[in-house]
C-alpha positions as CSV (number, residue, x, y, z in Angstrom):
1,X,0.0,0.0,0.0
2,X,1.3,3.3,-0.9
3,X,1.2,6.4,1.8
4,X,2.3,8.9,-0.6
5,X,-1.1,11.0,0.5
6,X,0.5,11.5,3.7
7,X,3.1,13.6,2.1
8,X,0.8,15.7,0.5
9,X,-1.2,16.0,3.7
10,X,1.9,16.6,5.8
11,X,2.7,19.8,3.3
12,X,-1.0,20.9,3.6
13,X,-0.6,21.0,7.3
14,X,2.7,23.1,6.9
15,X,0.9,25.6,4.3
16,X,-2.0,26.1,6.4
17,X,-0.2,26.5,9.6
18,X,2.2,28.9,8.2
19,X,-0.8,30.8,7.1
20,X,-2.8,30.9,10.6
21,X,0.6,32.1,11.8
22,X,1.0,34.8,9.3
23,X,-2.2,36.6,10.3
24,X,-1.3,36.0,13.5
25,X,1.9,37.9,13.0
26,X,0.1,40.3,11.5
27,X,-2.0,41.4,14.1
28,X,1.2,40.9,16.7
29,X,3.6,43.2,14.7
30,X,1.0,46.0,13.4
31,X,-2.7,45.6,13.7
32,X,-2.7,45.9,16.8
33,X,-0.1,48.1,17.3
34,X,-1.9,50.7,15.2
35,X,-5.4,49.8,16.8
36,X,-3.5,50.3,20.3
37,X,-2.2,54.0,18.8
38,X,-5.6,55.0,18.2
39,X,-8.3,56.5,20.6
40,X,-9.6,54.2,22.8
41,X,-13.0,54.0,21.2
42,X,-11.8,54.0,18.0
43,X,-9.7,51.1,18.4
44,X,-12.0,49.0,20.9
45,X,-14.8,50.0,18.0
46,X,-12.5,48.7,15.5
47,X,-11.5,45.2,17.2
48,X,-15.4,44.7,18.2
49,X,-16.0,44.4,14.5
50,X,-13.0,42.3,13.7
51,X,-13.7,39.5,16.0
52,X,-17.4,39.8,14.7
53,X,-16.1,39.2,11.4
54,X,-13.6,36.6,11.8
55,X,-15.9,34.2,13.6
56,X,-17.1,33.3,10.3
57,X,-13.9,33.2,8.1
58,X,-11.7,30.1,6.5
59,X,-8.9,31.7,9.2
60,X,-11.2,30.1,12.4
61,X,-11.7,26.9,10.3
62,X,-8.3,26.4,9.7
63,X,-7.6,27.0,13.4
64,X,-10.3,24.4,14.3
65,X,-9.5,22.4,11.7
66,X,-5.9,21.8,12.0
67,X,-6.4,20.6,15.7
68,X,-8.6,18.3,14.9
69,X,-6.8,16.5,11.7
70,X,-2.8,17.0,13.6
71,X,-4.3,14.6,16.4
72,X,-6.3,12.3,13.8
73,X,-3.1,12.1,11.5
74,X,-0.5,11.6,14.4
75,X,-2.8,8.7,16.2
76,X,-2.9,7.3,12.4
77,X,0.9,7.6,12.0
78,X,1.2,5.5,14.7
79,X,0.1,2.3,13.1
80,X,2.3,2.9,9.5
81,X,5.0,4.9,10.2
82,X,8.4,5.1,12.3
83,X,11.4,6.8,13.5
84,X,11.8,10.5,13.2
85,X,8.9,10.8,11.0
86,X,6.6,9.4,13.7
87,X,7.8,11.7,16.2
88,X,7.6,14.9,14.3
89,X,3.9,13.9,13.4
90,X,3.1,13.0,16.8
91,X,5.0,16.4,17.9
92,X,3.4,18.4,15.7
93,X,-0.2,18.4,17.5
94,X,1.5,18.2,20.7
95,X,3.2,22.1,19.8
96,X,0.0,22.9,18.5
97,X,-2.9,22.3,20.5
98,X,-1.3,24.6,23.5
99,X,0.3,27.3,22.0
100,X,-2.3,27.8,19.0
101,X,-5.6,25.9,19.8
102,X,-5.8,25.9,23.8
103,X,-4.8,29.7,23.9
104,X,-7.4,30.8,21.2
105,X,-10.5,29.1,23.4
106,X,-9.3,29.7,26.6
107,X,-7.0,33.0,26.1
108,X,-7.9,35.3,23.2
109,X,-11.9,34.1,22.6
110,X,-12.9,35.1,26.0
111,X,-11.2,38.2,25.9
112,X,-12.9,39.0,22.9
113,X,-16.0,38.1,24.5
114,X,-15.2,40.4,27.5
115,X,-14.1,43.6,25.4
116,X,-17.6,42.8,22.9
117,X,-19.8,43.3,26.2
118,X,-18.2,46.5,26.9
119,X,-19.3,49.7,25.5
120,X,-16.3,51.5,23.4
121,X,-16.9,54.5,24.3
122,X,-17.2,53.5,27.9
123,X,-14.3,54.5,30.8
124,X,-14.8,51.0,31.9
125,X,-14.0,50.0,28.1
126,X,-11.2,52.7,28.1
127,X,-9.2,50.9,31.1
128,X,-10.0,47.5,29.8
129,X,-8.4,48.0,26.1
130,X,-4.9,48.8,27.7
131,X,-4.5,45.2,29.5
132,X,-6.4,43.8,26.7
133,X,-3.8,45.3,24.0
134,X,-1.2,43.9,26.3
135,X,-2.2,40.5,27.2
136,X,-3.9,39.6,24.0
137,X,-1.0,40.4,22.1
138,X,1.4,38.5,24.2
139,X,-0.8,35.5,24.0
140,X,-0.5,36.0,20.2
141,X,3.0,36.2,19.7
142,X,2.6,32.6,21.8
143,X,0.2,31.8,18.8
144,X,2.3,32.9,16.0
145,X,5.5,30.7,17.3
146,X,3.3,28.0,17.9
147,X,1.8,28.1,14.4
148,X,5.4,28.6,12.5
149,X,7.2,25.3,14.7
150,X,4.0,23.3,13.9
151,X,4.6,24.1,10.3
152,X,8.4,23.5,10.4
153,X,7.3,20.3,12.4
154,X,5.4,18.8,9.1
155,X,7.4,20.3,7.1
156,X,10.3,18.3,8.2
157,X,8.3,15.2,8.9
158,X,7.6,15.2,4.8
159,X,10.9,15.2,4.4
160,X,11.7,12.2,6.5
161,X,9.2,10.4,5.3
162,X,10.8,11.1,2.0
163,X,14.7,10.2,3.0
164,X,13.4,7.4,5.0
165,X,11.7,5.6,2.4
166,X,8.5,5.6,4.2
167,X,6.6,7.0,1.2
């Protein structure tokens, strides 16, 4: 039986991981610097509508997404394939689900949902967006690392399955 698929899907993995860590580099390096340099109602206004919008973009699907499919693929590598190759697939959602998926639900998302309750023109509002600026953009650099070694994780893993003969 041929595996060669799994090449393919470890390169898909890459792509789209590099890509969620992109945006997410984005919005670390200026988007939310320049939201951050505007009034506060301006830029709480601003990042209401973003994570309105967002919500329903390939960007959250891909986040979902690639947590469910890492786990699914590594528990599948387990039964075909071996050395390094195994362990950068099983490392791969083991990178990822902390840094990238656990953070999103339980760091950024309800911070989101706390600043979207909050009225931007508001003092309360006001006070809030200056630990939100901070702390939601640290956990996002956490996000963009975690999305860039997941990528360089099956990006290497194609490769040894290539050099290894395993595909």
């Amino acid at each position: 039986m041929t595996y060669e698929w799994t090449l393919y899907f470890c390169l898909f993995l890459a792509l789209w991981s590099a890509v969620i860590g992109g945006v997410f580099s984005a919005f670390s390096e200026f988007v939310m610097s320049g939201l951050l340099r505007t009034a506060p109602a301006g830029g709480i206004e601003a990042m209401q509508h973003i994570n309105r919008t967002v919500i329903k973009t390939q960007f959250v699907a891909g986040i979902l997404s690639i947590a469910l499919f890492s786990v699914l693929f590594a528990l599948y590598s387990t039964t075909i394939f071996e050395g390094a190759a195994l362990m950068t697939l099983i490392l791969a959602p083991i990178v990822y689900l902390p840094t990238v998926f656990f953070i999103t639900i339980f760091g950024n998302v309800p911070m989101n949902n706390k600043l979207e309750r909050l009225d931007h023109t508001s003092s309360e509002a006001a006070a809030y967006w200056v630990k939100y600026g901070r702390d939601w953009t640290r956990l996002n650099h956490i996000r963009t690392l975690g999305s860039v070694l997941t990528a360089g994780l099956y990006i290497i893993a194609a490769i040894t399955l290539i050099t290894s003969g395993q595909v």
